[in-house]
Backbone as CSV, one residue per row, in Angstrom:
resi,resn,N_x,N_y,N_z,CA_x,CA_y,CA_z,C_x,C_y,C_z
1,UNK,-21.034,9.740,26.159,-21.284,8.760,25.128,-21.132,9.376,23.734
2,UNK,-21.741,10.533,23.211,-21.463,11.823,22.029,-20.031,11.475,21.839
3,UNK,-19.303,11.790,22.794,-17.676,12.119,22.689,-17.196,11.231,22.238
4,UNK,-17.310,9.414,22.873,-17.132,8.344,22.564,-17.315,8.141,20.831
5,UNK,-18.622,8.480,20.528,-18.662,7.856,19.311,-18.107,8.572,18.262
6,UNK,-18.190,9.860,18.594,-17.437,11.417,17.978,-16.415,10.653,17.465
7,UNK,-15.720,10.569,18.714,-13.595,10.566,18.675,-13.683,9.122,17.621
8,UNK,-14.515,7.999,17.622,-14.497,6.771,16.820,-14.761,7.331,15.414
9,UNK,-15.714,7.842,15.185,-16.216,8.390,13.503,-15.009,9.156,12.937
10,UNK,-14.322,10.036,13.977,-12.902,10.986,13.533,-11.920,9.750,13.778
11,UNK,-12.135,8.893,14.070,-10.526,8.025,13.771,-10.961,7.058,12.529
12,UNK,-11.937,6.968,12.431,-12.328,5.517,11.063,-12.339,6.825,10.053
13,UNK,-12.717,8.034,9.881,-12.286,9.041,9.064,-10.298,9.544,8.718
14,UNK,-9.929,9.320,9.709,-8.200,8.836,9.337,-7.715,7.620,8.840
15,UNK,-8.946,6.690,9.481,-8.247,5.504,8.357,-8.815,5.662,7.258
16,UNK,-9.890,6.019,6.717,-10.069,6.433,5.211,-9.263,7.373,4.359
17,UNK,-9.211,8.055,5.272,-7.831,9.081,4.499,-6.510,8.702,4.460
18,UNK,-5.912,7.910,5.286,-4.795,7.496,5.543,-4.964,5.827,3.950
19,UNK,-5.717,5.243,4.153,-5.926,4.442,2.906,-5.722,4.746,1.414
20,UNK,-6.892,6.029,0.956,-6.430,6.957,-0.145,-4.998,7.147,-0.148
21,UNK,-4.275,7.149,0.642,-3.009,8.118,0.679,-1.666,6.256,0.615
22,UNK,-2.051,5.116,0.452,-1.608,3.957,-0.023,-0.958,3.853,2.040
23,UNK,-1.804,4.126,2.680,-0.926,3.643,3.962,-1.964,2.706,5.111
24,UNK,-1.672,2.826,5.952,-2.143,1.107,6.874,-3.041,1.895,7.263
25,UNK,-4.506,1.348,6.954,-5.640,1.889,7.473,-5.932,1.610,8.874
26,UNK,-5.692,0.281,9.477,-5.681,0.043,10.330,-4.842,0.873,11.617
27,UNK,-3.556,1.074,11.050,-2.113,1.503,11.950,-2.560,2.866,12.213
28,UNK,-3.313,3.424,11.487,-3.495,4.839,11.449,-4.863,5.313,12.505
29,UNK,-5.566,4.165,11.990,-6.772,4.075,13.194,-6.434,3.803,14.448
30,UNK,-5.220,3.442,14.966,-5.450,2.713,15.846,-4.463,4.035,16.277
31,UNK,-3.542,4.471,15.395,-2.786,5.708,16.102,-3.534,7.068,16.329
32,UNK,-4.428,7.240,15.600,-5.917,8.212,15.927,-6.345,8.123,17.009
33,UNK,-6.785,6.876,17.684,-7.204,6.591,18.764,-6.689,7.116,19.698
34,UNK,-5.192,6.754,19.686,-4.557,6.824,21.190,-4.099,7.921,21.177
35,UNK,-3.844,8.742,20.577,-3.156,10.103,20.485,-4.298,11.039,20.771
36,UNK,-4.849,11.122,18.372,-6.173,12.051,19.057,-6.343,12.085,17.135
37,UNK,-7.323,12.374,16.481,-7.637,12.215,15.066,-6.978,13.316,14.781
38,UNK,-7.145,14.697,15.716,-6.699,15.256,14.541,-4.997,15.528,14.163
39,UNK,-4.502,14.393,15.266,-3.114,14.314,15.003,-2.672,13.736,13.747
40,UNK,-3.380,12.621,14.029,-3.961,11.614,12.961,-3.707,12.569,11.287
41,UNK,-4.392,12.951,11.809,-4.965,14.120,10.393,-3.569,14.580,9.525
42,UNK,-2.933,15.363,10.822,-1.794,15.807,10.271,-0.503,15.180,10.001
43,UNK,-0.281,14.094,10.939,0.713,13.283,10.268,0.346,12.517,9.005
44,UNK,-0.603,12.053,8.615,-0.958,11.743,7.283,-0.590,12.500,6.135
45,UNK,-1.669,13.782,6.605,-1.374,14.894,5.440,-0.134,15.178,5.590
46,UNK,0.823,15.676,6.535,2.061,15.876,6.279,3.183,14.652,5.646
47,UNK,2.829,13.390,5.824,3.751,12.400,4.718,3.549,11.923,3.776
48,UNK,2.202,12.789,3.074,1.971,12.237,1.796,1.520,10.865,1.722
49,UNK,1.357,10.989,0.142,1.205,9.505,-0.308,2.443,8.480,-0.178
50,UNK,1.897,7.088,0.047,3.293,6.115,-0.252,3.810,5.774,-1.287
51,UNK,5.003,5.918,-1.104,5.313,5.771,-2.685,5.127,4.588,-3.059
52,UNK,5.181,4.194,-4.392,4.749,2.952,-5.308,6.056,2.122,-5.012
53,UNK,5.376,1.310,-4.879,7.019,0.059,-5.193,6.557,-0.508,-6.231
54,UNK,8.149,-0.035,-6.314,8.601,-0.262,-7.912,8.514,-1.708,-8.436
55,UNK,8.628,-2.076,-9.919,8.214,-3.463,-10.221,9.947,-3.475,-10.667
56,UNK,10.462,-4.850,-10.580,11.656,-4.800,-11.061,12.267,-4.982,-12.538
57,UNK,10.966,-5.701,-13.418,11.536,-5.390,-14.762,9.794,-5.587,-14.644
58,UNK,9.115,-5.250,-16.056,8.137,-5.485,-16.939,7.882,-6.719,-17.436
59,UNK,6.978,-7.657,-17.043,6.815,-8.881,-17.496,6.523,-9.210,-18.530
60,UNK,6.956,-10.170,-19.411,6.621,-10.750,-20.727,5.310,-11.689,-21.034
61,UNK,4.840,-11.185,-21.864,3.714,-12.563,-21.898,3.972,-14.230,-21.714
62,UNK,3.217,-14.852,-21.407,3.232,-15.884,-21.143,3.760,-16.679,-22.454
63,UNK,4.679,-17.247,-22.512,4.833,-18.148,-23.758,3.653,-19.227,-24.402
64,UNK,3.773,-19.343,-25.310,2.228,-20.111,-25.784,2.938,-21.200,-26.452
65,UNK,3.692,-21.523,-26.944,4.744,-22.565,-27.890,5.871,-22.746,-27.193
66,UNK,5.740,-24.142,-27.325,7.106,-25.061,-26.519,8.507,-24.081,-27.438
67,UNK,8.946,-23.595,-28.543,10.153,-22.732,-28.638,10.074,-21.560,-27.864
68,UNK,8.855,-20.990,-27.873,9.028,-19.490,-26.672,9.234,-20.076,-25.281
69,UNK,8.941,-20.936,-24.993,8.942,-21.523,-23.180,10.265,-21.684,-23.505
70,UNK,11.198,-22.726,-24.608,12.305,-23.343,-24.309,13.108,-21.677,-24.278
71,UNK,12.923,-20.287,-25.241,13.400,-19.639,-25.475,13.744,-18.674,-23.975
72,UNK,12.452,-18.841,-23.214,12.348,-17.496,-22.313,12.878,-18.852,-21.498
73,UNK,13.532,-19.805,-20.999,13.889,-20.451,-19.954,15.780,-20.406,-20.078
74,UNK,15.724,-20.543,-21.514,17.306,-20.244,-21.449,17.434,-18.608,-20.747
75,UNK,16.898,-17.642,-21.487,16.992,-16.416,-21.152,17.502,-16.309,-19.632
76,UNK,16.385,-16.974,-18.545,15.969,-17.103,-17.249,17.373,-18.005,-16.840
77,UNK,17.871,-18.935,-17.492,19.312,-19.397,-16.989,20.572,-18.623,-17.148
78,UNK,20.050,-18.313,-18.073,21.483,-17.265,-18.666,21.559,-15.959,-17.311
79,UNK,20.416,-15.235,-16.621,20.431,-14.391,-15.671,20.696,-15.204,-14.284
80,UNK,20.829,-16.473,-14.654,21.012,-16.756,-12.981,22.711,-17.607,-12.974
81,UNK,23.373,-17.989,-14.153,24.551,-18.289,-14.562,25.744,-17.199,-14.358
């Protein structure tokens, strides 16, 4: 029963670490499990963090005046023309 709850506390401890590190807390717990944590451990630590996905441009503020809406909508036609 020790062992049982052991091997559970060392896999919800990979999904905490695996979380910090921007990856599937869940996927990682559940691959802890079946393998073994401290595999867990090391495939984490060995792939790093996830990288950021990227934003594709920087958003503009919200227009507040019917000329900035009419302005940023041409803009928005002109990129899809």
């Amino acid at each position: 029963m020790t062992f049982i709850l052991l091997w559970l506390l060392l896999c919800v401890a990979v999904a905490i670490f695996a979380n910090r590190y921007n990856r599937s807390a869940f996927g990682w717990f559940v691959f802890a499990f079946v393998l073994s944590p401290l595999v867990g451990f090391a495939f984490v630590a060995a792939l790093g963090p996830a990288p950021e996905v990227a934003i594709e441009r920087e958003r503009e503020p919200t227009p507040r005046t019917l000329p900035q809406m009419s302005r940023r909508v041409a803009n928005e036609a002109a990129l899809w023309s």
